[in-house]
C-alpha positions in Angstrom: 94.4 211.4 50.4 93.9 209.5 47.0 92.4 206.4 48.9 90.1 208.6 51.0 89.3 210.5 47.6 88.2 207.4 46.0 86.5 205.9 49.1 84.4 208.7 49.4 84.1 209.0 45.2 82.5 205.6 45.4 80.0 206.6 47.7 79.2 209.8 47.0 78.4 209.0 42.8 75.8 206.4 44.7 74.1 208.3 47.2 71.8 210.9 45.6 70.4 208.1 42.7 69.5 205.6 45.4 66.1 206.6 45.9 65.3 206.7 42.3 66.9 203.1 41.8 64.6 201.9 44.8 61.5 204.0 43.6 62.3 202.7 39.7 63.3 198.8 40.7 61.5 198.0 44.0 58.3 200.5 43.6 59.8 201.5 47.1 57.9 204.3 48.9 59.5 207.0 50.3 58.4 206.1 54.2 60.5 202.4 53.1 63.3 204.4 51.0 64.1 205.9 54.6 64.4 202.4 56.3 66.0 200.9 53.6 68.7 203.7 53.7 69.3 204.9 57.1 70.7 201.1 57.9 73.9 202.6 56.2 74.3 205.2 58.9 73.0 203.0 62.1 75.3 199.9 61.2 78.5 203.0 60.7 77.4 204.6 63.6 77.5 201.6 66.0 80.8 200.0 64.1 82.7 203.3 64.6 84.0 203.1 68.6 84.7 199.5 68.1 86.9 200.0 65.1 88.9 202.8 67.2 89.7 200.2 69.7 90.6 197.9 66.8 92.7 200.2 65.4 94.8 201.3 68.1 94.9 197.3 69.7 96.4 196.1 66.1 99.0 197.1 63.3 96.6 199.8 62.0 97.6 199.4 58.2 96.7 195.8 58.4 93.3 197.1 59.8 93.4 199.4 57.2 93.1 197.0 54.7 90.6 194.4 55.9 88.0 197.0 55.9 88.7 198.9 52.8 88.5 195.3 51.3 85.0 194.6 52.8 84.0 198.0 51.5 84.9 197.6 47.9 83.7 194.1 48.2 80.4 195.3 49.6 79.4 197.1 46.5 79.5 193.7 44.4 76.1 193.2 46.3 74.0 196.0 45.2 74.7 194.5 41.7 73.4 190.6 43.1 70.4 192.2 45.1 67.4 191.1 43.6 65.0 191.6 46.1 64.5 195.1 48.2 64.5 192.9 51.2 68.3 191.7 50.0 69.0 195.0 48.8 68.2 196.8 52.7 70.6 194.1 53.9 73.7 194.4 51.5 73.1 198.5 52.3 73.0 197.8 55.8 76.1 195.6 55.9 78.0 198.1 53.8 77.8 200.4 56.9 79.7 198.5 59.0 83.3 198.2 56.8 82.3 201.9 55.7 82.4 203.1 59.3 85.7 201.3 60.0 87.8 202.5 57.4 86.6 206.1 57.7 88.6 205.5 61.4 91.3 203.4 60.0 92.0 205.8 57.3 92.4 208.6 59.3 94.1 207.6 62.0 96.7 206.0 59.4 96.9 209.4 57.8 98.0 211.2 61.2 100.6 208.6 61.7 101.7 208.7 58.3 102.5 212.7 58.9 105.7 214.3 60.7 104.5 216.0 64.2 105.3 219.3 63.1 103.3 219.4 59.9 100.5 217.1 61.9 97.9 219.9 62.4 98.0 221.6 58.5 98.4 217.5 57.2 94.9 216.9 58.3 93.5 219.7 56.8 94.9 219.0 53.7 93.9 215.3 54.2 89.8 216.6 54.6 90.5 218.4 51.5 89.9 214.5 49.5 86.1 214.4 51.3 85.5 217.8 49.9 86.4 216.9 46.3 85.0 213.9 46.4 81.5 215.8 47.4 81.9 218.3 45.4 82.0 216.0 42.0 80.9 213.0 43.1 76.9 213.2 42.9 77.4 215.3 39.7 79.3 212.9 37.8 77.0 209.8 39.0 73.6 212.3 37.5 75.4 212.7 34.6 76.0 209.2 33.9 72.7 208.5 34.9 71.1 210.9 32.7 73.4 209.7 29.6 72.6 206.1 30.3 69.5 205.1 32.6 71.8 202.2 33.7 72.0 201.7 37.5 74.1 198.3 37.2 76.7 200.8 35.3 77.1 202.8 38.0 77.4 200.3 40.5 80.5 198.7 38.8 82.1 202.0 38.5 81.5 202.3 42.1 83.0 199.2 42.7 86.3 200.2 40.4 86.6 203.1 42.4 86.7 201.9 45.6 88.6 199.0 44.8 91.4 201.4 43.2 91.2 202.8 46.9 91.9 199.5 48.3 94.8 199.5 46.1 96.4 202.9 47.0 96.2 201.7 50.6 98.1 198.6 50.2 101.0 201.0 49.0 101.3 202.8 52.0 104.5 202.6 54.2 104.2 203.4 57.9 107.2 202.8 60.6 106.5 199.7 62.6 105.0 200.9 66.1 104.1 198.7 69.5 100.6 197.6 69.5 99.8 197.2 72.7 102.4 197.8 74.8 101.0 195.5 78.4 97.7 194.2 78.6 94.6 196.9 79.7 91.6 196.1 81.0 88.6 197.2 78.9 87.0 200.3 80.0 84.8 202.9 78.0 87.8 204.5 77.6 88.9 202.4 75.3 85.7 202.9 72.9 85.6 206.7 73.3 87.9 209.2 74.2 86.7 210.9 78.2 89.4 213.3 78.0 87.7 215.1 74.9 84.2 214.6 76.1 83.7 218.4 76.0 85.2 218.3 72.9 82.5 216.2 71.9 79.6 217.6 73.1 80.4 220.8 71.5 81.0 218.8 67.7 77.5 217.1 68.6 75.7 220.6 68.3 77.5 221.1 65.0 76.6 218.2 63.5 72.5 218.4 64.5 73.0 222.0 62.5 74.0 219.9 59.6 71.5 217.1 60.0 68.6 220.2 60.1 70.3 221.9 56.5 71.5 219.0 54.9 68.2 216.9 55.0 65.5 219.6 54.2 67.9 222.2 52.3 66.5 221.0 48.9 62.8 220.6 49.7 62.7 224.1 51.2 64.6 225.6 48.6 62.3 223.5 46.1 59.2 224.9 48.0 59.7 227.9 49.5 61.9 229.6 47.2 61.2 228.0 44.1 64.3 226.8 43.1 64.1 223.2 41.5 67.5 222.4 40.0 69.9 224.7 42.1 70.4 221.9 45.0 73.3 220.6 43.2 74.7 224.7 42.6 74.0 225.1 46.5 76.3 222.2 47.6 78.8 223.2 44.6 79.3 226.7 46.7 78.9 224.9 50.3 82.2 222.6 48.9 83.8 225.5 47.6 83.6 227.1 51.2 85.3 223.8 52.5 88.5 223.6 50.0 88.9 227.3 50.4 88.9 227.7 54.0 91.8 224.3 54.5 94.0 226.2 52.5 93.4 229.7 53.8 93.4 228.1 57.3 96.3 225.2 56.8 98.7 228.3 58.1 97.2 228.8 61.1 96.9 225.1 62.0 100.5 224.6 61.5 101.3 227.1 63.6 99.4 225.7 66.4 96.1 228.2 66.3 93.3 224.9 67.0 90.8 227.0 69.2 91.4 229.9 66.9 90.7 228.0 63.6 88.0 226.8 65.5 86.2 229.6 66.6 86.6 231.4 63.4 84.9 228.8 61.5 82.2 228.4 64.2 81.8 232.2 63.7 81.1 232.0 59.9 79.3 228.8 60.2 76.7 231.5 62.6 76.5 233.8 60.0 75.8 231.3 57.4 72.8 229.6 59.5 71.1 232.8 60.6 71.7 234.3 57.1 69.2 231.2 55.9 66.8 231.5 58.2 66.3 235.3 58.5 66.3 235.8 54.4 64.1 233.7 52.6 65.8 234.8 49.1 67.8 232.7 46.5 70.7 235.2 47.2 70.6 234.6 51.1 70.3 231.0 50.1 73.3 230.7 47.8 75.4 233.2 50.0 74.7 230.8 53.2 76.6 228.1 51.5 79.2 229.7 51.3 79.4 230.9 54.5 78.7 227.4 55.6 81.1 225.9 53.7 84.1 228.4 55.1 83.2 228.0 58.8 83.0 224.1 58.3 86.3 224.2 56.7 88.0 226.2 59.5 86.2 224.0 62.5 86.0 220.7 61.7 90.0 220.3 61.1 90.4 222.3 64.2 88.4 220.2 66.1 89.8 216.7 64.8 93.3 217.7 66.1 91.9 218.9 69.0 90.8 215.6 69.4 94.1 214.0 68.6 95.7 216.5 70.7 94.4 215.4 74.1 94.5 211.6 73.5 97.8 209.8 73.6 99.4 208.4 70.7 98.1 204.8 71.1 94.4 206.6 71.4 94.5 208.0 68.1 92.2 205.3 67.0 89.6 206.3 69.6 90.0 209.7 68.9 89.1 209.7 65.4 85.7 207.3 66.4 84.9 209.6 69.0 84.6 213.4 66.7 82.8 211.2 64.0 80.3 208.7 66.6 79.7 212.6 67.8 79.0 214.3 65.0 77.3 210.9 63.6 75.0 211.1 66.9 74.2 214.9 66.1 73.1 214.6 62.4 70.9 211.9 63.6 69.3 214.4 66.3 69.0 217.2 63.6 67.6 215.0 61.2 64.7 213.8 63.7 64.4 216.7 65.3 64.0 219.2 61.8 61.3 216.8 60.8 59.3 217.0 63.7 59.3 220.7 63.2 58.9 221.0 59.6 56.0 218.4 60.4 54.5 220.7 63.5 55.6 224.0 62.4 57.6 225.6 59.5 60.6 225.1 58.0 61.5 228.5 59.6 61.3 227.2 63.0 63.9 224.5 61.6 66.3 226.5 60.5 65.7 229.0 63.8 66.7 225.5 65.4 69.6 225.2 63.6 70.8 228.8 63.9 70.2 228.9 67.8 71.8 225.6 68.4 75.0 226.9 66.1 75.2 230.0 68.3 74.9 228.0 71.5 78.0 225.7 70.4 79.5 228.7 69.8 79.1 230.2 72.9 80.4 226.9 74.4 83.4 227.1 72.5 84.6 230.3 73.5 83.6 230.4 76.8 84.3 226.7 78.2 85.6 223.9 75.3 88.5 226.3 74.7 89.6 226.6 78.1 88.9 222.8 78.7 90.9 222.0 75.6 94.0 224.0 76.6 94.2 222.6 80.1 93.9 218.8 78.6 96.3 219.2 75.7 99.3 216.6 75.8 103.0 217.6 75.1 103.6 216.1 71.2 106.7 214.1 72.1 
C-alpha cells in the first residue's frame, strides 16, 4: 500500500501542471499538449498484457522491481529534456515501466494477502490510489504556486517514487513455481477469456469516466460558472472512494463480489444522471459524491472478480486485463465526449455517459453476474 501510495503520489503531483510547464517552456499549444501527453497512456496501455504475462512467467517481486526502477528512473528525464521533441519522448517512455508496475504491484499485493482476507485486502489496497488522488494534484499546485519552479517538482517526484522503489524491495513473499511445464503462447496468456464478460462490462465503466473526467472542469468552468471548484469536485469524488472501501471491505470479505458490485454500479447511475439532468453547482458537487461511492463499491468488486475466475498462475493476466479494459474504455469516452461536445452539447455528453452507465448496469445484473458465478474457481 505505501509503495502504490507513493507510485501514484509521484504521478499524480505531476499530472495537472504539465500543460502549464509545456505551455510556459515549449510555447506548446493545446492541439500539441494532447500529443505530447497522451503517449503516457498509449505506451501503458499497450505495455499492460505483456507485463501480465511477465509477471506470472517470472518471480513477480523480481518483476516488481525492474519496473518500479525504470519508473523512478524515468522521471530523471523530464529534468534533462530540453527540447519538447525530447520531452514527448521521455513522457512517452515513462508509460511503458508505469503500466508494468501498476500490474506487478497488484498482483504482488494479492499474493502477499491470506485467501480469506483476499477480497476486503484489495479494497483496502485501492484505498493508496485514492489518497494519493485525493492530495496529490493539491500538494503539487501548492508548491507550484509557492515557488514557480517546475524542476522542483520534478525532483520531488523523483524522491517519491524512488522511496516507492524502496518500500518494494522490502517486501517478503513465499517462493512460488514460476512456470510449472512449458505452454504454448496463446491470447490467453495476454488477457484473461474466462473474464471477457467481465471485461466488457468494466469497458462501459471506464468510457463513463473518460466522458466526466476529461470535460468535468470545462463544463463546470462554462456552464456553471464555477472556476476554482474542480479541485473541491474531485476532493468529494475521492472522498466517495475511501468511504465506500471501508463501508464495503465487510461485504467483500464475506464473499458479496456481485453484490458490492451492483451496489456501486447503482450509485455510480445516480451520480451520472444526477449531472446531466441538473445543471446546478449543488447537483454538480452531490454527483461526486455519488460517483465517488459507487466507484468505490465496483471497482474492488470487479478486480476480485477478476482474480476469482483466473487461476493462481493468471493473476498477472488478470490484473492487465480489468485495467487494458478500463484503459480501452477511458480512451473511447474521451474520443467519443469530444466529438459530442464538438457536434452537440455537453448535455448530450453526459446523456452519453449516463445511458452507457445504466446499460452496464443492466448487463451486470442481468448477465455478468450470472456469467461470473458459473466461472468462479474454488480458492484452494
Amino acid at each position: 500500500m505505501t509503495s502504490n501510495f507513493l507510485l501514484f503520489f509521484a504521478f499524480y503531483i505531476l499530472t495537472p501542471l504539465l500543460p502549464i510547464y509545456l505551455d510556459a517552456q515549449f510555447a506548446a499549444d493545446k492541439h500539441m499538449m494532447g500529443i505530447v501527453l497522451s503517449g503516457y497512456v498509449v505506451a501503458a496501455l499497450i505495455v499492460r498484457p505483456f507485463s501480465g504475462f511477465i509477471v506470472d512467467s517470472f518471480d513477480r517481486r523480481k518483476v516488481l522491481m525492474i519496473c518500479f526502477f525504470f519508473f523512478f528512473i524515468c522521471f530523471l528525464g523530464y529534468v534533462g529534456a530540453g527540447t519538447l521533441l525530447l520531452f514527448a519522448i521521455v513522457r512517452t517512455l515513462h508509460g511503458l515501466p508505469f503500466g508494468a508496475v501498476t500490474v506487478a504491484n497488484s498482483t504482488v499485493a494479492i499474493d502477499s494477502l491470506p485467501s480469506v482476507h483476499r477480497n476486503a485486502g484489495v479494497g483496502y489496497y485501492g484505498l493508496s490510489n485514492n489518497l494519493a488522488m485525493a492530495f496529490a494534484p493539491s500538494v503539487g499546485i501548492w508548491i507550484y504556486t509557492s515557488t514557480h519552479n517546475f524542476e522542483l517538482l520534478f525532483w520531488i517526484a523523483f524522491v517519491l517514487a524512488m522511496a516507492g522503489f524502496v518500500c518494494v524491495s522490502l517486501i517478503k513473499l513465499p517462493q512460488r513455481p514460476t512456470v510449472r511445464k512449458k505452454q504454448p503462447l496463446s491470447f490467453d496468456r495476454f488477457f484473461l477469456i474466462r473474464g471477457w464478460l467481465l471485461a466488457v462490462n468494466i469497458l462501459f465503466f471506464g468510457i463513463c469516466w473518460g466522458i466526466m473526467s476529461n470535460y468535468v472542469a470545462i463544463y463546470g468552468k462554462e456552464e456553471l460558472g464555477i472556476t476554482d471548484g474542480t479541485g473541491i469536485f474531485f476532493m468529494i469524488l475521492s472522498a466517495g472512494l475511501f468511504l465506500s472501501r471501508l463501508q464495503g471491505s465487510k461485504a467483500l470479505r464475506q464473499g458479496k463480489l456481485t453484490e458490492n458490485a451492483i451496489m456501486g454500479t447503482l450509485l455510480s447511475l445516480a451520480g451520472y444522471t444526477l449531472f446531466a439532468a441538473v445543471g446546478q453547482p449543488w447537483a454538480y458537487y452531490t454527483s461526486a459524491a455519488l460517483i465517488g461511492l459507487g466507484n468505490g463499491h465496483m471497482y474492488p468488486a470487479f478486480l476480485n472478480m477478476f482474480v476469482s475466475v483466473a487461476r493462481h498462475d493468471q493473476r498477472g493476466t488478470a490484473n492487465s486485463s480489468i485495467l487494458t479494459s478500463w484503459d480501452i474504455g477511458m480512451g473511447l469516452g474521451i474520443l467519443f465526449g469530444g466529438i459530442l461536445v464538438d457536434f452537440a452539447a455537453y448535455s448530450w455528453a453526459f446523456w452519453a455517459a449516463a445511458l452507457l452507465q445504466l446499460t452496464g448496469t443492466l448487463l451486470m445484473i442481468f448477465f455478468t453476474r450470472s456469467f461470473f458465478l458459473k466461472r468462479r474457481l474454488p480458492d484452494s
